[in-house]
mmCIF file of the N, C-alpha and C atoms, coordinates in Angstrom:
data_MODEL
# 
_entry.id   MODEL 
# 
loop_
_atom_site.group_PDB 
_atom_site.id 
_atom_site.type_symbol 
_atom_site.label_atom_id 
_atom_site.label_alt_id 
_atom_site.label_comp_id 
_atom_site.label_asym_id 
_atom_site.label_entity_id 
_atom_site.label_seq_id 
_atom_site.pdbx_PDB_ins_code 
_atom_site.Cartn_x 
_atom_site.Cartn_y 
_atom_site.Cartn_z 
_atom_site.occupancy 
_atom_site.B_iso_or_equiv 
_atom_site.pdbx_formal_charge 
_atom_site.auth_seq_id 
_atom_site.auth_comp_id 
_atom_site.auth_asym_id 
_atom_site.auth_atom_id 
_atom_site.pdbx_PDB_model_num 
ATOM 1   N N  . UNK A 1 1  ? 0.840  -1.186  0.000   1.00 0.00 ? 1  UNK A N  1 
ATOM 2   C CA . UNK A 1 1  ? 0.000  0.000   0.000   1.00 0.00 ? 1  UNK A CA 1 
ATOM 3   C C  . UNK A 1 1  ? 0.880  1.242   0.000   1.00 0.00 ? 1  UNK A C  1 
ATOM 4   N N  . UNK A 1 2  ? 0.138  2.313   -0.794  1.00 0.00 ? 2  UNK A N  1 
ATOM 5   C CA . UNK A 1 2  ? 1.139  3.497   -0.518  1.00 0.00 ? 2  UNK A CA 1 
ATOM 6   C C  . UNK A 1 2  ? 0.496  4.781   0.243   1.00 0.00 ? 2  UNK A C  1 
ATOM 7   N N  . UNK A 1 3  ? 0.978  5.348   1.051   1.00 0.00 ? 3  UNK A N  1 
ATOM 8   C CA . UNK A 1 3  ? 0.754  6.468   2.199   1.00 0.00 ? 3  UNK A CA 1 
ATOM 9   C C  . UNK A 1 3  ? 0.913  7.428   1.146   1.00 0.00 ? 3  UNK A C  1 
ATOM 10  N N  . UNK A 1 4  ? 0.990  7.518   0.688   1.00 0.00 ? 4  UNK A N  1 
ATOM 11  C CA . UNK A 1 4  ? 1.642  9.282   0.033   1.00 0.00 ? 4  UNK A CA 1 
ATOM 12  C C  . UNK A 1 4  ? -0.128 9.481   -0.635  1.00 0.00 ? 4  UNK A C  1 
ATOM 13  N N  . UNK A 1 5  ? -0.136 11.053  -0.885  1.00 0.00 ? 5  UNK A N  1 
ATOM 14  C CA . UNK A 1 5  ? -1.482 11.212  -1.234  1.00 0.00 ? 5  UNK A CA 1 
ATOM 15  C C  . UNK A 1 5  ? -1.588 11.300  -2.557  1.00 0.00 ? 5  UNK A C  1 
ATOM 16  N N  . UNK A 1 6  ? -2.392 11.086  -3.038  1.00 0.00 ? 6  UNK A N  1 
ATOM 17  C CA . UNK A 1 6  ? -2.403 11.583  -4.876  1.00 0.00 ? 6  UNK A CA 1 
ATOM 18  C C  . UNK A 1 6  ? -2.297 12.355  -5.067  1.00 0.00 ? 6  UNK A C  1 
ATOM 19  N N  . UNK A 1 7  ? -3.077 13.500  -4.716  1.00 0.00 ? 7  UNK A N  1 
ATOM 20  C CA . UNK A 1 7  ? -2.546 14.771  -5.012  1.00 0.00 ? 7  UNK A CA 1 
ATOM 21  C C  . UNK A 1 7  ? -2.037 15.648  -4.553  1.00 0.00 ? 7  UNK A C  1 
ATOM 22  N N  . UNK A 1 8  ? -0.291 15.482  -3.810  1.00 0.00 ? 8  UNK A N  1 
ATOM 23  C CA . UNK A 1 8  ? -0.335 16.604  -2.860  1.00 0.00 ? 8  UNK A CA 1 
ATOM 24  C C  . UNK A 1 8  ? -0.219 18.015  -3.579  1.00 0.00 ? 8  UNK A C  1 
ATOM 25  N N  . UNK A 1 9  ? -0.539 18.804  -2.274  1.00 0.00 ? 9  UNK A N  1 
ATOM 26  C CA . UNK A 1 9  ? -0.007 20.404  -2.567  1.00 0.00 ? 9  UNK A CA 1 
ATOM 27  C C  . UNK A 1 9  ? 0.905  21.079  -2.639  1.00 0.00 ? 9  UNK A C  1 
ATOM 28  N N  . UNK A 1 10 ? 1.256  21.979  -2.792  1.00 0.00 ? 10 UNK A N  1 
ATOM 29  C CA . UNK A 1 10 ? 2.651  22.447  -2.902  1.00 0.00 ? 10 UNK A CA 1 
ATOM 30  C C  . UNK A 1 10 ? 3.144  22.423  -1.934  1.00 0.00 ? 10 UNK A C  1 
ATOM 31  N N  . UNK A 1 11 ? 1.870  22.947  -0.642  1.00 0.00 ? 11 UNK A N  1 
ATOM 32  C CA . UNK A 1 11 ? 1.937  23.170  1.171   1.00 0.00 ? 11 UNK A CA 1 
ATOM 33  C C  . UNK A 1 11 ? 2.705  21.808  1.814   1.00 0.00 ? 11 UNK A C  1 
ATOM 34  N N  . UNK A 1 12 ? 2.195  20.672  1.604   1.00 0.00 ? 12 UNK A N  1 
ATOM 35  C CA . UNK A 1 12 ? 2.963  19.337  1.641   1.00 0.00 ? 12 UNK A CA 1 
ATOM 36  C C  . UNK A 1 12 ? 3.916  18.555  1.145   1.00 0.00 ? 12 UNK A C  1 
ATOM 37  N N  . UNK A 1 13 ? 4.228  19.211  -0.368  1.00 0.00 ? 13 UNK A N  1 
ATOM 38  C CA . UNK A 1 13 ? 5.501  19.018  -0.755  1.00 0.00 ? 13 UNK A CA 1 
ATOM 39  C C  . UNK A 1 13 ? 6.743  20.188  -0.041  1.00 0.00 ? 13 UNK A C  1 
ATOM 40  N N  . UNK A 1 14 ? 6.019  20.911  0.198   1.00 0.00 ? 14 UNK A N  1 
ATOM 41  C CA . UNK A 1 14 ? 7.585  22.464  1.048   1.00 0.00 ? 14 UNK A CA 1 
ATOM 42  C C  . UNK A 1 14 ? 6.971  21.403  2.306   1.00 0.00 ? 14 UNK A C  1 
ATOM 43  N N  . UNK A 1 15 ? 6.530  20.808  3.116   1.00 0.00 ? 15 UNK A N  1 
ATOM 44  C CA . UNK A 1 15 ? 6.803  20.410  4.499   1.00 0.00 ? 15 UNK A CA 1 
ATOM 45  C C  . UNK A 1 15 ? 7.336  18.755  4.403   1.00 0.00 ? 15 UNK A C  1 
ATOM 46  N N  . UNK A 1 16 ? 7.294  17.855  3.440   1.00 0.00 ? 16 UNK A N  1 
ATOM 47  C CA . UNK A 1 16 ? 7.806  16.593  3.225   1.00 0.00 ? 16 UNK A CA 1 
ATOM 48  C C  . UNK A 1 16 ? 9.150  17.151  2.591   1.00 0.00 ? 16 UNK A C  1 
ATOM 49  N N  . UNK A 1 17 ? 9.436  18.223  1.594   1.00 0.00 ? 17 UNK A N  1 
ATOM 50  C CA . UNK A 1 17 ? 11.104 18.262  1.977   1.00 0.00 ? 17 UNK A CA 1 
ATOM 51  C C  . UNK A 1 17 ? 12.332 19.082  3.086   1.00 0.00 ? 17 UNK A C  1 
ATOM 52  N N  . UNK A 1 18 ? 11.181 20.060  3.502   1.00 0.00 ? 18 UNK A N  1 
ATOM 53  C CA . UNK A 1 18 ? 11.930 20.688  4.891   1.00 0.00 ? 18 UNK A CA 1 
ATOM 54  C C  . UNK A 1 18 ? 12.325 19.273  5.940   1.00 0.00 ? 18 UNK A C  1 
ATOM 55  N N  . UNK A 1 19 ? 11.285 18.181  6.405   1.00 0.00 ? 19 UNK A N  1 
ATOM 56  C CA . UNK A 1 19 ? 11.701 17.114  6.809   1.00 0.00 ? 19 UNK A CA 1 
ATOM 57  C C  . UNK A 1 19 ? 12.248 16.009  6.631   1.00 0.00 ? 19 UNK A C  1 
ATOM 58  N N  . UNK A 1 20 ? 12.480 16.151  5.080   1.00 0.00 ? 20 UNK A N  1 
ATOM 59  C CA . UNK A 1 20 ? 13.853 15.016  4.945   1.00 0.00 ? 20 UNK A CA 1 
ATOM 60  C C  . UNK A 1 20 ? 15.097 16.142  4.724   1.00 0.00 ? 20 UNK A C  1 
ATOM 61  N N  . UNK A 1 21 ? 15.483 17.070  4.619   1.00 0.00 ? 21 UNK A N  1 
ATOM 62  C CA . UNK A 1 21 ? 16.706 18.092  4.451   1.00 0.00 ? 21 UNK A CA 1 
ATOM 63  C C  . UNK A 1 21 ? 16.708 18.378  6.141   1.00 0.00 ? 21 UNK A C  1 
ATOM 64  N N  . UNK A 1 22 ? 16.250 18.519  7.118   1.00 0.00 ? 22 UNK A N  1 
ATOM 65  C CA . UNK A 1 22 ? 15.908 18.270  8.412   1.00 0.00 ? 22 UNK A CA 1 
ATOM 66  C C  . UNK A 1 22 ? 16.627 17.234  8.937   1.00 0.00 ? 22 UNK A C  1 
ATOM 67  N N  . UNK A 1 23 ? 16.136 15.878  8.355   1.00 0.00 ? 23 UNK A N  1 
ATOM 68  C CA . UNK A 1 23 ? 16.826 14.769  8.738   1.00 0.00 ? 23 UNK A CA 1 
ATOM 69  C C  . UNK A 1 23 ? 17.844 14.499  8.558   1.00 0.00 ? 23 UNK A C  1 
ATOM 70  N N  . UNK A 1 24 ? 18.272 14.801  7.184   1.00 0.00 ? 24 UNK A N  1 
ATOM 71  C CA . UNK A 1 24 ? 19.600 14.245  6.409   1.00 0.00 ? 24 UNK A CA 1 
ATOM 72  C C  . UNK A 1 24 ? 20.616 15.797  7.136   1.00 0.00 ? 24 UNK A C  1 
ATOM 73  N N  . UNK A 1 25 ? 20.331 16.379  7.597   1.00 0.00 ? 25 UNK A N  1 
ATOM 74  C CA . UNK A 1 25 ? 20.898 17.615  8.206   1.00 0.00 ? 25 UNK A CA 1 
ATOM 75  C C  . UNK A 1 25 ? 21.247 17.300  9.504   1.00 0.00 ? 25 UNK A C  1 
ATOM 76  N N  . UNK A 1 26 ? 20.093 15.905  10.257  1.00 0.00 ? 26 UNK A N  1 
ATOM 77  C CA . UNK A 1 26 ? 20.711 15.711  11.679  1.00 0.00 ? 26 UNK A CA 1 
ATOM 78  C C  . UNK A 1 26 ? 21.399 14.067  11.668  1.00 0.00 ? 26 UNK A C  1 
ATOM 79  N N  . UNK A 1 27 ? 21.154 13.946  10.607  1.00 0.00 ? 27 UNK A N  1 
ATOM 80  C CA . UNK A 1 27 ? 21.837 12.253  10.507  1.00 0.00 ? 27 UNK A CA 1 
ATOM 81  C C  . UNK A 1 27 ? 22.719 12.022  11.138  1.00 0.00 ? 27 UNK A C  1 
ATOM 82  N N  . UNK A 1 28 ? 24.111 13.174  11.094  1.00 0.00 ? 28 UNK A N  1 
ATOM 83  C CA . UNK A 1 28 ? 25.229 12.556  11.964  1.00 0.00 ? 28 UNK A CA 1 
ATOM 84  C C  . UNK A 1 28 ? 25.512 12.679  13.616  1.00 0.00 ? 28 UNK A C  1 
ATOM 85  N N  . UNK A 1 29 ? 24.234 13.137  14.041  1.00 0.00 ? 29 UNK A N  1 
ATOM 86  C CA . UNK A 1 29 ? 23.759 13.528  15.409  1.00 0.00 ? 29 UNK A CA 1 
ATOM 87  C C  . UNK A 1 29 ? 23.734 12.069  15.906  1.00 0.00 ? 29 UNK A C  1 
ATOM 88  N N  . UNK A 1 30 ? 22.811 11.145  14.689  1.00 0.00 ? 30 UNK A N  1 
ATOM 89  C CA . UNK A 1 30 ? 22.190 9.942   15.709  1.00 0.00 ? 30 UNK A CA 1 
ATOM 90  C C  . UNK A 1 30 ? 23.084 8.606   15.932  1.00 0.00 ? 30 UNK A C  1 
ATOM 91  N N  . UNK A 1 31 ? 22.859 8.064   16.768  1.00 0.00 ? 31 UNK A N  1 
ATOM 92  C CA . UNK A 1 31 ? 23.957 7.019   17.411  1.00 0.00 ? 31 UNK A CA 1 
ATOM 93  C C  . UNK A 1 31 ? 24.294 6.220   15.578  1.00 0.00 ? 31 UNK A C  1 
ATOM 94  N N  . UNK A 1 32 ? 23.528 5.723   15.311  1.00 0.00 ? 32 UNK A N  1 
ATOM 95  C CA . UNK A 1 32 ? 23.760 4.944   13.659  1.00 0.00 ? 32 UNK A CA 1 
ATOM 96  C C  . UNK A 1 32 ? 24.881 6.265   12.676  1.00 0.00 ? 32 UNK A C  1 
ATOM 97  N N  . UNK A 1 33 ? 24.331 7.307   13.034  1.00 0.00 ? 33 UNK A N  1 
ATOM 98  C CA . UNK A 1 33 ? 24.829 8.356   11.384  1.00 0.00 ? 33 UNK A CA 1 
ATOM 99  C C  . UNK A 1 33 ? 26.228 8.624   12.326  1.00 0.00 ? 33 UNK A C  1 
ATOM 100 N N  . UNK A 1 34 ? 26.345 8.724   13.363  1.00 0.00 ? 34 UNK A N  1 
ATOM 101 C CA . UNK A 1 34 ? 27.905 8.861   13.975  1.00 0.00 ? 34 UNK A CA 1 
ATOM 102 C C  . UNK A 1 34 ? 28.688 7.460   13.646  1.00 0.00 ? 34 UNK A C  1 
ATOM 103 N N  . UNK A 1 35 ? 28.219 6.463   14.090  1.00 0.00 ? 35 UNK A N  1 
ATOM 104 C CA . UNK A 1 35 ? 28.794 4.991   13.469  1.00 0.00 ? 35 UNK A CA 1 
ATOM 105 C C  . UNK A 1 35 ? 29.253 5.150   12.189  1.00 0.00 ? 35 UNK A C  1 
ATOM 106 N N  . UNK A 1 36 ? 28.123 5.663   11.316  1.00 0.00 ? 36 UNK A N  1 
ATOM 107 C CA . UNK A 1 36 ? 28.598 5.691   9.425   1.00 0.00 ? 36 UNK A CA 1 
ATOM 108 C C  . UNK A 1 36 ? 29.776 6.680   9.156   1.00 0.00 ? 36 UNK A C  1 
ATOM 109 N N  . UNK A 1 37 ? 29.509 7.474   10.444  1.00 0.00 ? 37 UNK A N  1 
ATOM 110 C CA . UNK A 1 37 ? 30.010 8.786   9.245   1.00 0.00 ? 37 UNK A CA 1 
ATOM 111 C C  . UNK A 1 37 ? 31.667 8.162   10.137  1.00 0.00 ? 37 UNK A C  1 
ATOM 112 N N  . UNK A 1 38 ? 32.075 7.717   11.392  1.00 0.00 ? 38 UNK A N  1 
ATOM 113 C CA . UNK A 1 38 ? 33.254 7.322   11.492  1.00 0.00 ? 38 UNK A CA 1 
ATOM 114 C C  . UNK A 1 38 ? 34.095 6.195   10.282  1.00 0.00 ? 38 UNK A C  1 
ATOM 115 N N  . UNK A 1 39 ? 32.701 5.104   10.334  1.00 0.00 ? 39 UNK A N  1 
ATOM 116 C CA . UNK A 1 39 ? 33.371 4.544   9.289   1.00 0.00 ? 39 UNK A CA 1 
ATOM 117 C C  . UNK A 1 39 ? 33.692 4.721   8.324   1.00 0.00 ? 39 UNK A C  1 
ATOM 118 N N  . UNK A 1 40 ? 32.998 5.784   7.322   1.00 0.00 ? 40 UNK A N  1 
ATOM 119 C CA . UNK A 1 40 ? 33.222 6.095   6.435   1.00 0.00 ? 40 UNK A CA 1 
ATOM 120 C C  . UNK A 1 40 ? 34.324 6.918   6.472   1.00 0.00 ? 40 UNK A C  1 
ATOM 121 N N  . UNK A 1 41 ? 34.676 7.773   7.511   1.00 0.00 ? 41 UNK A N  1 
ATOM 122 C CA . UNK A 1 41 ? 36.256 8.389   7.499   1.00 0.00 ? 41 UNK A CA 1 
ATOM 123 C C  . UNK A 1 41 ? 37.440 8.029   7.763   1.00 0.00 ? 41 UNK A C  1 
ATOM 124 N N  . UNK A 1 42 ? 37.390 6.436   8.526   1.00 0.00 ? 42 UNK A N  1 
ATOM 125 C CA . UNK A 1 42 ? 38.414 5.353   8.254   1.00 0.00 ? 42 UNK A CA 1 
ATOM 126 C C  . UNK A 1 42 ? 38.405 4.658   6.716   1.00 0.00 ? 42 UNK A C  1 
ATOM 127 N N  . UNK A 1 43 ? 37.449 4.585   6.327   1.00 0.00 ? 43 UNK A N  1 
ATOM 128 C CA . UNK A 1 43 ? 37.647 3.616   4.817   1.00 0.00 ? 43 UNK A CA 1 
ATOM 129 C C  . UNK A 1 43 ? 38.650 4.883   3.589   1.00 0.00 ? 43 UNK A C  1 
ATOM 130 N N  . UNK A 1 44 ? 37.832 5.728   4.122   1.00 0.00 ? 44 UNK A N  1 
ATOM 131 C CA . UNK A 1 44 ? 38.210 6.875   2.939   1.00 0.00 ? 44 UNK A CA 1 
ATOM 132 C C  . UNK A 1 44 ? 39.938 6.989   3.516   1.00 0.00 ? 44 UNK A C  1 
ATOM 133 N N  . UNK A 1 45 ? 40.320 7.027   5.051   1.00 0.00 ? 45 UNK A N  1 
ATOM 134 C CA . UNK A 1 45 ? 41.656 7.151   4.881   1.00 0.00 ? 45 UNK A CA 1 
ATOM 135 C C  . UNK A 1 45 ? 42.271 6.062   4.295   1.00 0.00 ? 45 UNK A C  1 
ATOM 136 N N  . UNK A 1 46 ? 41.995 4.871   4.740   1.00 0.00 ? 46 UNK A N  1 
ATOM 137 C CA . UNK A 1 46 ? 43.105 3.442   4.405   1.00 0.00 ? 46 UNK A CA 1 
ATOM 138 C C  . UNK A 1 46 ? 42.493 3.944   2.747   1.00 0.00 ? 46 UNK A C  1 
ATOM 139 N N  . UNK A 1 47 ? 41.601 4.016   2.048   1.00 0.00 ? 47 UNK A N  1 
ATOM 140 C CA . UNK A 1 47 ? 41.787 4.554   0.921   1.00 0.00 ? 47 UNK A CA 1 
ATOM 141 C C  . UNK A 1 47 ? 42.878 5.664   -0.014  1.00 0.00 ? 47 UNK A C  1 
ATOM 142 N N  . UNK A 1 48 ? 42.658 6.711   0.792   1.00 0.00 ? 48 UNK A N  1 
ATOM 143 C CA . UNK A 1 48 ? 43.788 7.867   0.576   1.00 0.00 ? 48 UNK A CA 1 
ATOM 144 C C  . UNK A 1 48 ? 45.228 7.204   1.102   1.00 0.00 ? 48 UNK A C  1 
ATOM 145 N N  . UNK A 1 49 ? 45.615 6.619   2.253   1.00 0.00 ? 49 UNK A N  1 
ATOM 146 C CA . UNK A 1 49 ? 46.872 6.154   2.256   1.00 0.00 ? 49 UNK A CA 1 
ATOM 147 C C  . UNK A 1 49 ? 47.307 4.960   0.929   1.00 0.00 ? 49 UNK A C  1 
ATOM 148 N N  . UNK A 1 50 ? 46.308 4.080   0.773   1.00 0.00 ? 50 UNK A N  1 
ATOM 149 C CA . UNK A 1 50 ? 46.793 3.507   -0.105  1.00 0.00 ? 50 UNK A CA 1 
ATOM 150 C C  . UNK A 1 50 ? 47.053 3.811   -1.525  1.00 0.00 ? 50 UNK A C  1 
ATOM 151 N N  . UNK A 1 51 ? 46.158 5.019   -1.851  1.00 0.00 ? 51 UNK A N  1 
ATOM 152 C CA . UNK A 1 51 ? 46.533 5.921   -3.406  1.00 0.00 ? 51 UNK A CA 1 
ATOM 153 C C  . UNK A 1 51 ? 47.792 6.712   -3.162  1.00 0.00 ? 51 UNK A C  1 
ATOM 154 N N  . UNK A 1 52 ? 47.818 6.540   -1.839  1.00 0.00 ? 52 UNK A N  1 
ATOM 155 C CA . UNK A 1 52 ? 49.397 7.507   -1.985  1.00 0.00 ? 52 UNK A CA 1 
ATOM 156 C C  . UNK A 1 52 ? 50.518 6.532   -1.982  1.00 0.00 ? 52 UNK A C  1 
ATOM 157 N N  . UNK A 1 53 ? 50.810 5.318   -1.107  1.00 0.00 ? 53 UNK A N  1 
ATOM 158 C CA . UNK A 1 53 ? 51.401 4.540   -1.231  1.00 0.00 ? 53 UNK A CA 1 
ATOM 159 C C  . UNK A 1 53 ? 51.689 3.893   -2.954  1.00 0.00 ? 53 UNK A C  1 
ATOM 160 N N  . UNK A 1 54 ? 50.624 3.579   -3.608  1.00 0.00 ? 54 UNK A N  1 
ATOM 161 C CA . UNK A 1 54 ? 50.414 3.511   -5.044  1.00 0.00 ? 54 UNK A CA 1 
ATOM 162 C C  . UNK A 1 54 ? 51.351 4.407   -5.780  1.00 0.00 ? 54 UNK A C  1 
ATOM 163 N N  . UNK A 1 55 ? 50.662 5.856   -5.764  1.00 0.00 ? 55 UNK A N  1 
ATOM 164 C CA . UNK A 1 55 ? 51.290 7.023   -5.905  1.00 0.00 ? 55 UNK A CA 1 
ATOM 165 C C  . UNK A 1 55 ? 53.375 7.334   -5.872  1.00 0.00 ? 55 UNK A C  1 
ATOM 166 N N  . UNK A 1 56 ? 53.187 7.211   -4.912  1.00 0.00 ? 56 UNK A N  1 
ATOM 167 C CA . UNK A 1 56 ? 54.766 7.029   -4.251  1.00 0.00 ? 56 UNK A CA 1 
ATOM 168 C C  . UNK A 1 56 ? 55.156 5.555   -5.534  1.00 0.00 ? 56 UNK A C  1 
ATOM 169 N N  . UNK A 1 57 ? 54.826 4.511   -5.571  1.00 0.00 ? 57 UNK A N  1 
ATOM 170 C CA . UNK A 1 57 ? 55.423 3.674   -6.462  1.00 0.00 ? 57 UNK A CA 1 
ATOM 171 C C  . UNK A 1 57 ? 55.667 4.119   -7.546  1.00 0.00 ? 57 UNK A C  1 
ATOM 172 N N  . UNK A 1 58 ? 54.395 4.637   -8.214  1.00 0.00 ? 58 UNK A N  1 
ATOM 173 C CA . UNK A 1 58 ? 54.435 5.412   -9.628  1.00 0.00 ? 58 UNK A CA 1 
ATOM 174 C C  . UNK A 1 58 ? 55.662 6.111   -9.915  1.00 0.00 ? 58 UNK A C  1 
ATOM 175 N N  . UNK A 1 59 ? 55.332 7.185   -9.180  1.00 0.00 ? 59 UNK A N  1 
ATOM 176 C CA . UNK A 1 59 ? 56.435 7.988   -9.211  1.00 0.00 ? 59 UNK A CA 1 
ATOM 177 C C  . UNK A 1 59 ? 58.238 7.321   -9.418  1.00 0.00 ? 59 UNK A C  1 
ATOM 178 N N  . UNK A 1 60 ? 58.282 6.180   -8.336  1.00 0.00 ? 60 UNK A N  1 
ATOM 179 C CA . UNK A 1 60 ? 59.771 5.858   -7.618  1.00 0.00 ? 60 UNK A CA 1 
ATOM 180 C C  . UNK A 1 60 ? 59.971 5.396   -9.118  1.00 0.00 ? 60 UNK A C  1 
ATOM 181 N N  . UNK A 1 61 ? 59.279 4.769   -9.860  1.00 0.00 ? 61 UNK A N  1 
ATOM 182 C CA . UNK A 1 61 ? 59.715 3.896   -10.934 1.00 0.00 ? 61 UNK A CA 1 
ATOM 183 C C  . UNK A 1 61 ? 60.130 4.706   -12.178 1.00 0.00 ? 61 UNK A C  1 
ATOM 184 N N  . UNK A 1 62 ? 59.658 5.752   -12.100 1.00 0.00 ? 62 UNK A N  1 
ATOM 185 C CA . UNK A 1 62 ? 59.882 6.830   -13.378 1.00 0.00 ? 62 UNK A CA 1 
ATOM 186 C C  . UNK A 1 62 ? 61.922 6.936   -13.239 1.00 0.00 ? 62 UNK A C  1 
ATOM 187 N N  . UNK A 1 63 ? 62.503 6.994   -14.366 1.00 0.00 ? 63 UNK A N  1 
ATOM 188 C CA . UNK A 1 63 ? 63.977 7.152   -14.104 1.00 0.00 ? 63 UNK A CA 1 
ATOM 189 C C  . UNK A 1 63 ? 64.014 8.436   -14.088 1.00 0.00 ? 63 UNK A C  1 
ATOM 190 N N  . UNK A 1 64 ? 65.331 8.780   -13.136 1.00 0.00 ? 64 UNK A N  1 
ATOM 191 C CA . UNK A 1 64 ? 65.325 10.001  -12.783 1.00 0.00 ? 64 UNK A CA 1 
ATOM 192 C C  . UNK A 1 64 ? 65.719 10.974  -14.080 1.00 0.00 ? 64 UNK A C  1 
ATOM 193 N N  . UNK A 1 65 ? 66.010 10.393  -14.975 1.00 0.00 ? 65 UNK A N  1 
ATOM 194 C CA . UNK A 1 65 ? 66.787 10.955  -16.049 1.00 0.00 ? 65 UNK A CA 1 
ATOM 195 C C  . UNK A 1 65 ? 68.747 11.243  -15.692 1.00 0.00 ? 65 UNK A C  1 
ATOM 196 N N  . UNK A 1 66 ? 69.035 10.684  -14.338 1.00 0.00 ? 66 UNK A N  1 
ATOM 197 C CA . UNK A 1 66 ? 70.656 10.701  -14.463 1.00 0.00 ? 66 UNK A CA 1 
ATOM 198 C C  . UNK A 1 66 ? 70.784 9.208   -14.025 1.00 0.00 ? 66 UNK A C  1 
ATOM 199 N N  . UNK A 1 67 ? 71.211 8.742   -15.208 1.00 0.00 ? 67 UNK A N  1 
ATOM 200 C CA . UNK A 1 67 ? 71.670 7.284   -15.030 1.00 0.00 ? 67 UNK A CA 1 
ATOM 201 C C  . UNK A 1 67 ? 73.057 7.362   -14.826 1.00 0.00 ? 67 UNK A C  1 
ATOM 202 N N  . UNK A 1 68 ? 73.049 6.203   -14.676 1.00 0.00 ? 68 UNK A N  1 
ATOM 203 C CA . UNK A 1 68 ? 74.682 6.293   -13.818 1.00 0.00 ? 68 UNK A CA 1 
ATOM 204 C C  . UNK A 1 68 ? 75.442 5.861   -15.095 1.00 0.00 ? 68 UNK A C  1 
ATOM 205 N N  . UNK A 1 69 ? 76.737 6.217   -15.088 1.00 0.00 ? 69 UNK A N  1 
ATOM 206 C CA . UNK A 1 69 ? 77.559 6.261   -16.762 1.00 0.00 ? 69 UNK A CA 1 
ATOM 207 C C  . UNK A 1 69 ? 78.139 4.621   -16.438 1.00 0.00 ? 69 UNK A C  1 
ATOM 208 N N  . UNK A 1 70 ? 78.348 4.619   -17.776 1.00 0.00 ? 70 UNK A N  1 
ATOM 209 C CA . UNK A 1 70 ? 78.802 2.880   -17.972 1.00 0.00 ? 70 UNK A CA 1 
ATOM 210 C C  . UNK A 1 70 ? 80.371 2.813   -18.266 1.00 0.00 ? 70 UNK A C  1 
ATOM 211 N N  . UNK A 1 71 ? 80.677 1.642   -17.158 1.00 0.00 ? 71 UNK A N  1 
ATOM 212 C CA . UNK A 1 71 ? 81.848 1.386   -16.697 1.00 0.00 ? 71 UNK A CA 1 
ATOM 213 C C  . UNK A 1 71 ? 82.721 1.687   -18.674 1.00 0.00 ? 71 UNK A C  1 
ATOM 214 N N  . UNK A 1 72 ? 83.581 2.868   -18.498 1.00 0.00 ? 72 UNK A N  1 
ATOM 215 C CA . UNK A 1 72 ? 84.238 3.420   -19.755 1.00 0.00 ? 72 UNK A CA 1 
ATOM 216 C C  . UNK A 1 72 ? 84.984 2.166   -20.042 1.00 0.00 ? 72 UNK A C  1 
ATOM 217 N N  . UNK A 1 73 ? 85.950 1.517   -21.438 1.00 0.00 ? 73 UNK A N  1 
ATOM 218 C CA . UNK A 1 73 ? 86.574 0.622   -21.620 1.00 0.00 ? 73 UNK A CA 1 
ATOM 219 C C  . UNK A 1 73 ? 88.041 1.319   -20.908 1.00 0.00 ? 73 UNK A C  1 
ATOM 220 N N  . UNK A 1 74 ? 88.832 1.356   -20.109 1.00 0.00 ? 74 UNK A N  1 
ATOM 221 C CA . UNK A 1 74 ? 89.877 1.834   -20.650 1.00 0.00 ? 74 UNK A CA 1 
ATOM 222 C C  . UNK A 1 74 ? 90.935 1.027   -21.447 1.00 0.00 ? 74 UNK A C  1 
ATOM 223 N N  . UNK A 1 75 ? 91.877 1.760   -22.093 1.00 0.00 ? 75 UNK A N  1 
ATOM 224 C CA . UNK A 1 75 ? 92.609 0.687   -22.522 1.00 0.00 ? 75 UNK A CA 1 
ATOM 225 C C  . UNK A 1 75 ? 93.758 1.012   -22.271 1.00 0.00 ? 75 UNK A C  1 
ATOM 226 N N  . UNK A 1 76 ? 94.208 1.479   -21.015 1.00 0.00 ? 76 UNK A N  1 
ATOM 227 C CA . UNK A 1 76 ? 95.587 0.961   -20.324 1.00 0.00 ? 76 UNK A CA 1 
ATOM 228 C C  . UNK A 1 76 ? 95.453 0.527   -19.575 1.00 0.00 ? 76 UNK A C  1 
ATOM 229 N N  . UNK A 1 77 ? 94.700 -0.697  -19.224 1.00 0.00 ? 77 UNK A N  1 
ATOM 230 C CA . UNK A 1 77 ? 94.832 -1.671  -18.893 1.00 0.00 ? 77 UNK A CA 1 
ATOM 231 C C  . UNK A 1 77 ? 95.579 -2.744  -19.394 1.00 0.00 ? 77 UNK A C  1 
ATOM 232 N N  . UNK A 1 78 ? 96.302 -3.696  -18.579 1.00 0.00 ? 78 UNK A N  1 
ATOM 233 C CA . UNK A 1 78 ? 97.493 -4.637  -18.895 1.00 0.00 ? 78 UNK A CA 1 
ATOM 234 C C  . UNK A 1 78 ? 96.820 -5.916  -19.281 1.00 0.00 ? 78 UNK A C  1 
ATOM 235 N N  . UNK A 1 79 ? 96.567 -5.908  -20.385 1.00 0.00 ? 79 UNK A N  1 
ATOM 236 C CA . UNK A 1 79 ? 96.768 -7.344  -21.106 1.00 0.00 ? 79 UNK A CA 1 
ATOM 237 C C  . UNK A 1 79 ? 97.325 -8.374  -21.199 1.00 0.00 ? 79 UNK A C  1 
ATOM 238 N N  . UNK A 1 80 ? 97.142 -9.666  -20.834 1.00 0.00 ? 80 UNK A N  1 
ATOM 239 C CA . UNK A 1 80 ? 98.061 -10.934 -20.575 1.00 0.00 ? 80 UNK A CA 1 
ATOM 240 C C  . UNK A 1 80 ? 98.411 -11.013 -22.130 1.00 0.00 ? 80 UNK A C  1 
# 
């Protein structure tokens, strides 16, 4: 069954969204929306640490552009 009316008014649509913008405004007040909203700011960090950890790899692997020079031949060196 559905509660909602067929035809509401404008008067009941401005008071059915003042009370969900109301709610969703006190969500992190209530014992549950404090639970979410912690968890959700631990997931999002081990998230952000791990794009940076990622990050940091990316980066390390790029060459720096100064490679190290290759052992020169010389040739005074003593030959058997």
């Amino acid at each position: 069954m559905n509660n909602r009316p067929r035809n509401p008014t404008p008067r009941d649509r401005q008071v059915a969204e003042e009370a969900m913008s109301h709610e969703e405004a006190n969500f992190p007040e209530t014992p549950t929306g404090v639970k979410l909203v912690r968890q959700a700011q631990i997931i999002g960090g081990f998230l952000l640490l791990i794009g940076a950890v990622l990050f940091g790899l990316l980066v390390a692997s790029f060459p720096t552009g100064e490679e190290p020079p290759a052992n020169p031949d010389t040739p005074n060196q003593i030959t058997p």
